[in-house]
C-alpha positions in Angstrom: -33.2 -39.0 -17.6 -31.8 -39.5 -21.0 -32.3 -42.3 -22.8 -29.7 -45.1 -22.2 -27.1 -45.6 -25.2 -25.2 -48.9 -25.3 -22.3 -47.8 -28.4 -20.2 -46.6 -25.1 -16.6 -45.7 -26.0 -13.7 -44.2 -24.2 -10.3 -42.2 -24.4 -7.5 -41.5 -21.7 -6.6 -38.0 -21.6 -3.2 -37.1 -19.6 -3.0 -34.0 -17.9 -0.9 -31.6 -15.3 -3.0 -33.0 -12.5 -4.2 -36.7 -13.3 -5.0 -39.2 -16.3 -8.6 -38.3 -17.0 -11.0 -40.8 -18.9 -13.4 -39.4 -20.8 -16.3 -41.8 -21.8 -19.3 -41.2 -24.5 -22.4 -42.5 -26.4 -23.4 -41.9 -29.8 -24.9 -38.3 -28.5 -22.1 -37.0 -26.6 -19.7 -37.3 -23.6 -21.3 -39.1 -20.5 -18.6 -38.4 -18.2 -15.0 -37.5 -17.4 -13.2 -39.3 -14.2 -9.8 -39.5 -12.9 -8.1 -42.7 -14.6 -7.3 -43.7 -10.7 -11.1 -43.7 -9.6 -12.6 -44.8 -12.6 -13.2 -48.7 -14.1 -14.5 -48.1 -17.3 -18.2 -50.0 -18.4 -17.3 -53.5 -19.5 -19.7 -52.6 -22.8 -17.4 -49.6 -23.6 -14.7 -49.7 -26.2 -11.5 -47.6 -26.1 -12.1 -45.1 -29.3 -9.0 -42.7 -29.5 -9.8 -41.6 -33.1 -13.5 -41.2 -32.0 -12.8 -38.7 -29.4 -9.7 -36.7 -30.8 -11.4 -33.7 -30.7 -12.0 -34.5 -26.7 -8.8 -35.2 -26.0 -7.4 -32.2 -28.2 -9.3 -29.6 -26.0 -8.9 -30.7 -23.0 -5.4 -30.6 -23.5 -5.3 -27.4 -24.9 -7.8 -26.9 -21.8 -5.2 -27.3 -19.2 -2.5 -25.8 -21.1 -4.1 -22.4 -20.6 -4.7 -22.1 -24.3 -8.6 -23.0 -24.4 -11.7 -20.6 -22.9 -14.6 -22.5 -24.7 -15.4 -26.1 -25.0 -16.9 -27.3 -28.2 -18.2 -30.9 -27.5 -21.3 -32.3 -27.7 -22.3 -33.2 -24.2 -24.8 -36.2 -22.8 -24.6 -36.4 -19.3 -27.5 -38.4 -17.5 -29.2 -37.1 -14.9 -32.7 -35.7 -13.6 -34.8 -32.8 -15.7 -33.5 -30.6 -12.5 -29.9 -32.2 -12.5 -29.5 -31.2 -16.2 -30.9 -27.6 -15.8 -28.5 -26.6 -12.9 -25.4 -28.2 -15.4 -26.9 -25.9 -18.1 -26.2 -23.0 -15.9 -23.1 -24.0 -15.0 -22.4 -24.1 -18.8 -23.0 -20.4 -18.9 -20.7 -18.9 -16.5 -17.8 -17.4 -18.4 -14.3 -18.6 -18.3 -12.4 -16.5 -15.9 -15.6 -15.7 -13.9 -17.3 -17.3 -10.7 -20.9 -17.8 -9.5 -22.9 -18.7 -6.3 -24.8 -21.7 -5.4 -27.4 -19.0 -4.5 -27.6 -16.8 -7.6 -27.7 -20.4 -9.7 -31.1 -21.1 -7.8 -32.9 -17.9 -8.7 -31.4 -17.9 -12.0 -33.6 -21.3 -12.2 -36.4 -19.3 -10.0 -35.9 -22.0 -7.5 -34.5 -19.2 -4.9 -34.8 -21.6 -2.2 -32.9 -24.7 -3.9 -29.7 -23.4 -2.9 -29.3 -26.9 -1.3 -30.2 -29.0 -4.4 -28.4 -26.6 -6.6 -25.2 -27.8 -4.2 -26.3 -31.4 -4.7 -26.7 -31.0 -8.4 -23.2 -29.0 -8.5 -21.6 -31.9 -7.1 -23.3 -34.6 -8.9 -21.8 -33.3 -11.8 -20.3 -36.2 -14.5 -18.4 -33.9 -16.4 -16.0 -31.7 -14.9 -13.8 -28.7 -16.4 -15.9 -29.2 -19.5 -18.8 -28.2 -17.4 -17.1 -26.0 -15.1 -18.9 -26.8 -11.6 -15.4 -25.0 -9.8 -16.7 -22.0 -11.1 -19.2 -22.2 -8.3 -18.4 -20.6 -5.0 -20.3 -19.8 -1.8 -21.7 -16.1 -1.4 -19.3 -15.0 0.8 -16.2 -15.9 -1.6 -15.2 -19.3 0.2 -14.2 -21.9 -2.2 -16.2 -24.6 -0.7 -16.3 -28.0 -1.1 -15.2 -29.9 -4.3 -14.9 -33.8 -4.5 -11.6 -33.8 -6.7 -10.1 -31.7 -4.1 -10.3 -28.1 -2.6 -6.3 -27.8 -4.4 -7.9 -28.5 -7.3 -10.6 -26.0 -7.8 -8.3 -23.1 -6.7 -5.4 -24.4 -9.2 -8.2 -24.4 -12.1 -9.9 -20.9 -11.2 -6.0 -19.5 -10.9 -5.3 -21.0 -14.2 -8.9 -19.0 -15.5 -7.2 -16.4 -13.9 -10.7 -15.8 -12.0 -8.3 -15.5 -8.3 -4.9 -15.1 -8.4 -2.4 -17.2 -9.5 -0.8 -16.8 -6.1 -3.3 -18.5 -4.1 -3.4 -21.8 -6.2 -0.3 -24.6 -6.6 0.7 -24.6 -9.9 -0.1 -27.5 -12.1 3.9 -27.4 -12.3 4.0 -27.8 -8.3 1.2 -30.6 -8.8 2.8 -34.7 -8.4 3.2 -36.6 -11.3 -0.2 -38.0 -12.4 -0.9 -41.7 -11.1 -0.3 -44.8 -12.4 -3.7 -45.6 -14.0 -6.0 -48.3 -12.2 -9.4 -49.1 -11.9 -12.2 -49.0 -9.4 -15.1 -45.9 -10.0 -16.2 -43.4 -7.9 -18.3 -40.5 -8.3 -15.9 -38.1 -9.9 -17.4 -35.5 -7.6 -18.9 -35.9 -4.3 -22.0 -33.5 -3.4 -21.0 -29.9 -2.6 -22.1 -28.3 0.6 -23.7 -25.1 -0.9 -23.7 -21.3 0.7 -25.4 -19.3 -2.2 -25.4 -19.4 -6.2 -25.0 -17.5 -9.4 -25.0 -18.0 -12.8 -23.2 -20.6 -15.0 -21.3 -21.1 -19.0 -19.5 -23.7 -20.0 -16.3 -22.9 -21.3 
């Protein structure tokens, strides 16, 4: 795990599809959750200037005019957790993978289950793009912020057809922000995996 850091602050980020908090250390952003699930760390202090340049992409992000983040990144999890993320990190904008082709990337060809789990244990999404991951025989598959969701972000990457996916435009107003956390994504079930960059 990585070392705990206690200078914790925060920024709310609105987008097409929710408010998104995005909360950091000293080393780099922790995690990103949906304003409406999230209740940010008593210890954390809301930083706007701090974390302009997260808020600038990710709203450039979502407005279809960003392919690659640039922000340093400190998510905590286990040695493994933090080598699937890596992979995810490397999977193009515009491009999928499999749970499957992730695990033999990380010579673990049999993990295809704890790649899942790692997938959806994920603290940062769209920075590190875990709906890039999709099961081997093309099927979405699960995603804790919402099956919707994924297909309206890999339409907007233009990696499936615009078609298939509600447009952020169709999307309901983002909610009025409140707090009480969850996990901003719930674990994945996996099918197969392939490789991963962060974008």
């Amino acid at each position: 795990m990585f070392r705990s850091n206690s200078n914790l602050r925060h920024t709310f980020v609105p987008t097409p599809l929710s408010e998104l908090c995005v909360l950091a250390d000293d080393i780099g952003i922790r995690r990103i959750d949906l304003t409406s699930r999230t209740q940010t760390p008593p210890e954390s202090r809301r930083d706007d200037h701090a974390l302009a340049d997260a808020h600038e992409q990710l709203r450039a992000y979502f407005a279809g005019d960003l392919r690659t983040f640039t922000l340093p990144l400190n998510p905590l999890g286990t040695p493994f957790q933090r080598k699937v993320w890596s992979a995810l990190q490397e999977i193009p904008y515009g491009e999928t993978s499999t749970y499957a082709r992730i695990a033999t990337q990380l010579k673990k060809p049999t993990a295809t289950r704890a790649v899942g789990a790692a997938n959806g244990a994920n603290p940062i999404p769209f920075i590190i793009p875990c709906h890039r991951v999709i099961g081997s025989n093309g099927a979405l598959t699960g995603y804790a912020l919402g099956v919707d969701l994924k297909r309206t972000l890999l339409a907007l990457e233009r990696a499936i057809p615009q078609r298939d996916a509600k447009l952020f435009s169709d999307m309901p107003a983002s909610p009025t922000r409140k707090r009480g956390l969850e996990s901003p994504e719930s674990s994945e079930q996996p099918s197969n995996l392939p490789r991963a960059s962060g974008s």
